[in-house]
C-alpha positions, 0 to 999 in steps of 0.5 A: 500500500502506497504511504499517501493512502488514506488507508495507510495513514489512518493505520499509521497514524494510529500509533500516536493516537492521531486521529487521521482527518486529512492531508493539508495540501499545498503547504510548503514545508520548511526544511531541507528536501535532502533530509527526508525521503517525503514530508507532507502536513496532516491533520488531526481531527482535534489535536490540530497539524502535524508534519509526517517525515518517512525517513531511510532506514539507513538513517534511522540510527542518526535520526534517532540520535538527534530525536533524543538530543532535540527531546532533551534540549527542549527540556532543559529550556530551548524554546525554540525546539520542537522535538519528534513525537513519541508513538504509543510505545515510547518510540521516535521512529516507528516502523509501519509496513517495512517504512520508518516514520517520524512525527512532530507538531508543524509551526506555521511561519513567516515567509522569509523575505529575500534579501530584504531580511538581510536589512531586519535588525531585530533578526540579528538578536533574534539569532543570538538568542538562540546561540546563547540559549544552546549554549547553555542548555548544551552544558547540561546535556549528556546525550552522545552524538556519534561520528566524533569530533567534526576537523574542517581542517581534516576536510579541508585537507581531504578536499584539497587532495581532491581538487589536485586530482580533478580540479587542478585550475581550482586548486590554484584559484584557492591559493591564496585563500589556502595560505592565509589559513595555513599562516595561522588557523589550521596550526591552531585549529585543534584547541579551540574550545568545543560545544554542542552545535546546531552544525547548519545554523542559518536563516533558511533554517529557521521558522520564523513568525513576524518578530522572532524565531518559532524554531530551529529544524534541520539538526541533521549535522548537530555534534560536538565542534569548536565553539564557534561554528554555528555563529561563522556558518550563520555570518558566512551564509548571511554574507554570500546573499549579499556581501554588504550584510557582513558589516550590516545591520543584521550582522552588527546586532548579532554580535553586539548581543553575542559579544553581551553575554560573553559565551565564546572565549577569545581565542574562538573570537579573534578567529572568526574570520578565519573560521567563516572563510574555512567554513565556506570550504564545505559549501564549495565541495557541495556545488562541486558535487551538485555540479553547480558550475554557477554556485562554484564560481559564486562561492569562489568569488566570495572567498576572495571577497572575504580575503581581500577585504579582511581588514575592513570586515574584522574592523567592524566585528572586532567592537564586539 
């Protein structure tokens, strides 16, 4: 019997007491499609919407890790989460016919308007919060993520190896970029103080209303990372829709809460910079991949917009 079946979700459904009244059509999810094999919204007759997911099983073990981090965290006081639900025997993933399904409550939000978001102020505390808020409760987390310690230097290396192999004109036109992060970072890179991170903090990631965030989704790449992860991935991809966001509105309001509550060590602060332009490293390896000869050279374009103009941007973030 096919997933979308009438028949097949009211069975399904019934193992969280969800009384199936209907499929909402039309509704865009958000989340990223990659994450998921289907995703629809459906309807309870009276407890309201929910978002089904059928998974992979070859997925199942990591997204069962994740379902019980998210659990935690949201008891331990992140707002902003909205953990997986619990079928009828206590589990996450339920397996129904031979598929494997999770269930969680579906936030309604706010379109996220592009790029004019870039100018919002507001969102830049907005996001802080969150940082700060994970940072905490993360500290009082003892759930294990497997897959270890996540080394953008190790990647880096290892992409570099590739891009010899098959990409020698792009090898070359990431020089400079390379230098500038062997002078310093990829020596130091293995100290910097490691927390519990979100791993793919950005705007498209959240579910927004009109004057703050309602949740954080996507936790496919959360894990043990230096500390400042989330904070440069968020900076870099708010920079690559539009350069002048980095030394914006949005970016400066950020930082001046970020730099308020003082949750990152120095260390991690005077290399920022560094780690948004290293970051940008696994983004450049996915157009590759995607083969998005457009995104690449996008991507490539914006490394050398961050190099060049170092001085000016760490100016600006350095008030903080």
């Amino acid at each position: 019997m096919v997933p979308d079946n009438p028949t097949y979700l009211k069975n399904l459904l019934s193992r969280w007491n969800i009384d199936f009244a209907g499929v909402l059509p039309g509704v865009d999810v958000p989340g990223s499609p990659d994450r998921t094999l289907r995703r629809m919204v459906i309807v309870d007759s009276e407890a309201g919407a929910f978002v089904l997911e059928e998974i992979s099983p070859q997925s199942a073990g990591r997204k069962n890790e994740i379902a019980e981090l998210l659990r935690v965290l949201s008891e331990n006081g992140l707002k902003q989460i909205h953990p997986f639900l619990a079928d009828r025997s206590g589990k996450r993933i339920t397996v129904h016919d031979g598929r494997y399904w999770q269930l969680r409550g579906y936030i309604p939000g706010t379109l996220l308007a592009r790029p004019g978001y870039l100018d919002d102020s507001w969102r830049g505390p907005a996001l802080a919060e969150f940082l700060i808020a994970l940072h905490g409760a993360s500290l009082k987390c003892a759930v294990t993520i497997q897959g270890g310690f996540f080394s953008i230097v190790r990647f880096i290396d290892d992409f570099v190896g590739k891009l010899k192999a098959h990409h020698p004109g792009l090898l070359m036109a990431l020089s400079p970029v390379l230098h500038f992060l062997a002078a310093d970072f990829f020596r130091i890179h293995d100290t910097f103080p490691v927390r519990l991170c979100h791993g793919d903090y950005h705007p498209l990631n959240v579910i927004w209303s009109e004057d703050a965030i309602l949740s954080v989704i996507d936790w496919e790449f959360c894990g043990d990372k230096p500390e400042i992860y989330d904070l440069a991935l968020l900076i870099g991809c708010l920079g690559i829709e539009d350069p002048h966001a980095l030394t914006g509105t949005l970016v400066d309001a950020l930082l001046r809460r970020i730099g308020e509550k003082r949750i990152y060590h120095e260390q991690s602060r005077k290399y920022l910079l560094e780690w948004v332009i290293a970051l940008r490293f696994a983004w450049l390896s996915e157009w590759l991949r995607k083969n998005d000869g457009e995104m690449v050279r996008l991507e490539m374009d914006y490394m050398t917009l961050l190099l060049e103009n170092r001085s000016a941007i760490e100016s600006a973030w350095c008030r903080y």
